[in-house]
N, C-alpha and C positions, 0 to 999 in steps of 0.2 A: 725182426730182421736185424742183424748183426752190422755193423760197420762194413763197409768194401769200397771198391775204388769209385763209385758208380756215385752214391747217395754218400751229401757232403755233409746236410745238416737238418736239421727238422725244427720247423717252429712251430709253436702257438703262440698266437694275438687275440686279446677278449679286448672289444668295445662297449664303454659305458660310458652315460651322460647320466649327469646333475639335474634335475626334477628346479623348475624356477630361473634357471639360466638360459640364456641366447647360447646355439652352438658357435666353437670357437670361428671369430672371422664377420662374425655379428655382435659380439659381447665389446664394452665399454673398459675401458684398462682398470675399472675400479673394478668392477664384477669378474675381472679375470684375475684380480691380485686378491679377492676376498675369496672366491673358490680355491685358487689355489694353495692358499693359507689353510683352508679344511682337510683339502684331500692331504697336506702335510702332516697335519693333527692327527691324523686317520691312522695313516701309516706311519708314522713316531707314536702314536701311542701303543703301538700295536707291537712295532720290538724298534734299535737300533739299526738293522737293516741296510734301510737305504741310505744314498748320498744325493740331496737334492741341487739339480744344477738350472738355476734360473739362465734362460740361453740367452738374453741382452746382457749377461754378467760373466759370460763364457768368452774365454777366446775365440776369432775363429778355427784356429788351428785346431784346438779343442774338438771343437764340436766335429769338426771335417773330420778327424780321428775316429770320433764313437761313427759319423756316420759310415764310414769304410766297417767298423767293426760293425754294423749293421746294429747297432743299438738304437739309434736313431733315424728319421727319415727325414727325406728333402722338403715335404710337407710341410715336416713340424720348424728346418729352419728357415721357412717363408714368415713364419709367426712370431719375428726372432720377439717386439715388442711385450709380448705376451704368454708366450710358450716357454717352457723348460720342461729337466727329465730327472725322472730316481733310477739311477746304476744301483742294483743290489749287490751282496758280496758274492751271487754264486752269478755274478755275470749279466741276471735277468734285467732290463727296462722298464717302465713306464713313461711315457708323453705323455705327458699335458697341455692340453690348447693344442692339440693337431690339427686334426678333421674333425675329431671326439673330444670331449673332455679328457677323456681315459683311456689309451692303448696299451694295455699289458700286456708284453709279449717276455717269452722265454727261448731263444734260442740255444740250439747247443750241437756239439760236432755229432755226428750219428744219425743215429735214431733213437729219439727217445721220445715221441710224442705222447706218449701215456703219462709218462711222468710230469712231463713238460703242459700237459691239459690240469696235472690233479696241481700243480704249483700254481698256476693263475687263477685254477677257482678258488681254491684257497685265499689269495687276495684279493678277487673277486668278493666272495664272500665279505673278509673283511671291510670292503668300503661300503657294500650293500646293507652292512649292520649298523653302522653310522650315519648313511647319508640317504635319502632320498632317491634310487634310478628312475630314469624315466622308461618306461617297463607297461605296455599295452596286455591286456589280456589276452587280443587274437593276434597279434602280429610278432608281443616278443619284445626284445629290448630294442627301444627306440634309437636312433643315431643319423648321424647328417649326413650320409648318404646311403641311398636306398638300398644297395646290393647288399648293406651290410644290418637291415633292420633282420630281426629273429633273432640267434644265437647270439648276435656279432663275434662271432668264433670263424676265426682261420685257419684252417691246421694248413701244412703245407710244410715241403722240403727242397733244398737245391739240392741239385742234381748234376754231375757231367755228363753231358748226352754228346760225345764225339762224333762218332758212330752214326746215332740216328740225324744229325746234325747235316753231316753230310751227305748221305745217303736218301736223304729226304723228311721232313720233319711235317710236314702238310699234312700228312695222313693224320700221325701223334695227334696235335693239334685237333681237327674235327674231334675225333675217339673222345677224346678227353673232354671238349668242351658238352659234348653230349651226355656226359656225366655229370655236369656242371662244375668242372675246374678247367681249368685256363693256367699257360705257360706264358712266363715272364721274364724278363731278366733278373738279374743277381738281386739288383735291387727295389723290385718290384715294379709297381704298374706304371707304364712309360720309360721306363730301364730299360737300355739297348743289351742284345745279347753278345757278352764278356767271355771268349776260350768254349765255348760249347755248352757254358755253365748255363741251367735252367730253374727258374722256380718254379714247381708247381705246387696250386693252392686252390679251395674251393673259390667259384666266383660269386656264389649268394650264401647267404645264412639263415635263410628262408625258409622252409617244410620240412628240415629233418631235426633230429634233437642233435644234441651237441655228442652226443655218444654214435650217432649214427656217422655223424659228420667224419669224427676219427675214423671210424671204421672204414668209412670208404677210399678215407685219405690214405690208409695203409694198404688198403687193397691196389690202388692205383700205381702207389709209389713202387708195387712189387711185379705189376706189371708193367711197367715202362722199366723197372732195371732189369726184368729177364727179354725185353724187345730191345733193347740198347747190347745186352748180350748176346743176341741171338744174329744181331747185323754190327758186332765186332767182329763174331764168327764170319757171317759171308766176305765181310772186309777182307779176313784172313785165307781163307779159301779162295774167292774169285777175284778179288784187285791187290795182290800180298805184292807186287810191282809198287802201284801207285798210295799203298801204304808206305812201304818201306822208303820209300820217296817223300812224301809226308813228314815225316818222321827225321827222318835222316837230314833233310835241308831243314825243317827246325835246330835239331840238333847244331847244325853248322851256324848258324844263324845267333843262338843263342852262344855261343860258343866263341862266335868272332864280333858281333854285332858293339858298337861303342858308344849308342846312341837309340832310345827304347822307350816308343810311346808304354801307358799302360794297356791300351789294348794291343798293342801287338806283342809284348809280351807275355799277355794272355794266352795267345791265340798259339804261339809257338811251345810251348809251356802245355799247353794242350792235348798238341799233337806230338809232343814229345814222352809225354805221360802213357799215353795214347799208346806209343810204339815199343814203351819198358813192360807193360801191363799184356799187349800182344807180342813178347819175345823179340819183339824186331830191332833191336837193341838191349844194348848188357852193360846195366850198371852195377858199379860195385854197394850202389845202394839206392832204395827208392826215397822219393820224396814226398812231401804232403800237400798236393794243389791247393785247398782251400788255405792253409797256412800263407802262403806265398800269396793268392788273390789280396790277404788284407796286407800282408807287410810288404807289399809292391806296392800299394797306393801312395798317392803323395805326401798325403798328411804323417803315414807311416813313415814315409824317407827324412821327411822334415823332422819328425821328432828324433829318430836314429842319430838323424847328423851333426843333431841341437844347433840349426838355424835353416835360416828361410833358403828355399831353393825355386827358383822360377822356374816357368816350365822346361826349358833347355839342360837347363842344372839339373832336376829331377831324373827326365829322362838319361844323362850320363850316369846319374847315381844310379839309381836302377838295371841301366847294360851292369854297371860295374859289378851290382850286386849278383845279376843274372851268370854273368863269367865265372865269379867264384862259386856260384850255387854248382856251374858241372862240372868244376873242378873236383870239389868235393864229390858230387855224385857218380862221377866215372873216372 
């Protein structure tokens, strides 16, 4: 499946634990600083790579940054005592002391979950050759919480679901979870849903192998962006009023607005996308939604602006930036 406006990015996440350790949240700071010392040995011995960041020795600002960049999760900074993460050079993550010992994930804009599978077993692999998993014959790889024992493989992608968003998402929902994946927000489970943006991801790792798992995950992804296409269309045909309305008072909105939670500039950003992609507006140029989700967040504005912005601050930096964004665009 090629890039389009629909399908924003695809990940893969493998979960592994350490054979002799408490999972993280049970473990003692010494048995959290002596594994973590391994799995560093692991991956430095292996190439130069990664950059390891112990999260008690991060800024917050920092970390609030990788978490916008979805490198990291809200999880992993509950555990700030004990957790940290490896940034690789081509973007990809690791946590440590999340939920798991080990969350390998590789995100990237597109779709590329093929490639995005062979790069994590590949590091998969390499810790499996060093260290110990805790690895059952009938269940699969072990992990501290249940949905995720067998593979511990996530494939999954976000998605812009305008369209189905509005028009009714409850059906999607059931469909999906009957296949065993489940919709989420941006950033995953307990994530409110951000502009229409949606993840979906398998919900167990349970009975199929890890090759099936992608499989299904690319099948699904390519139904839900031809059922998101298919009620742009009725959008366009039976409610092209209350589109163009939509549309147009974002438009206005974004345009004049001097003052702009993140989520509502989401949400207008949207439906603005939304109305360039169905004609109903004419720009002199398109823009990149997922691009704009991270560099809207706050931690992004703060670093842009190089200093601290409260939240009232923020939200004017953000109209600010939002105003130039359609200047340039139209």
């Amino acid at each position: 499946m090629t890039k389009d406006d629909i399908l924003l990015t695809s990940r893969i996440r493998l979960a592994r634990n350490i054979k002799g350790y408490p999972y993280p949240g049970h473990m003692r700071d010494e048995e959290a600083r002596e594994l973590t010392e391994k799995i560093i040995d692991v991956l430095h011995k292996r190439d130069d790579f990664w950059t390891f960041y112990p999260l008690a020795e991060v800024k917050p600002l920092r970390s609030l940054y990788d978490l916008e960049e979805n490198r990291i999760s809200m999880q992993l900074m509950k555990n700030k005592d004990q957790a940290g993460y490896f940034i690789g050079e081509g973007g990809e993550s690791i946590m440590v002391m999340e939920e798991d010992h080990l969350r390998m994930q590789d995100m990237r804009k597109g779709f590329f979950l093929d490639e995005e599978y062979e790069r994590m077993r590949e590091i998969a692999r390499a810790v499996e050759d060093e260290l110990p998993v805790s690895f059952d014959n009938k269940l699969g790889y072990l992990t501290a919480c249940p949905t995720n024992v067998g593979t511990g493989l996530r494939a999954g992608c976000m998605m812009h679901l305008p369209a189905l968003d509005t028009l009714g998402m409850e059906r999607l929902a059931r469909s999906i979870a009957r296949m065993g994946f489940v919709l989420r927000g941006m950033r995953g489970e307990g994530s409110k849903i951000v502009g229409h943006v949606y993840q979906i991801s398998n919900e167990r790792t349970l009975g199929l192998s890890e090759e099936e798992f992608l499989k299904r995950a690319k099948s699904i992804t390519a139904e839900v962006a031809a059922l998101e296409r298919i009620k742009r269309k009725e959008m366009y045909l039976d409610h092209l009023i209350e589109l163009e309305d939509m549309a147009r008072r974002s438009y206005g909105v974004l345009r004049n607005a001097r003052i702009m939670s993140y989520e509502e500039a989401m949400l207008h950003l949207s439906h603005m996308k939304l109305g360039i992609e169905l004609s109903v507006l004419s720009p002199k140029k398109d823009f990149d939604l997922y691009d704009l989700m991270i560099s809207l967040g706050k931690a992004h504005l703060q670093m842009e602006r190089g200093s601290f912005l409260d939240e009232r601050s923020s939200n004017i930096y953000r109209a600010n930036k939002v105003r130039q964004l359609i200047k340039e665009v139209f």
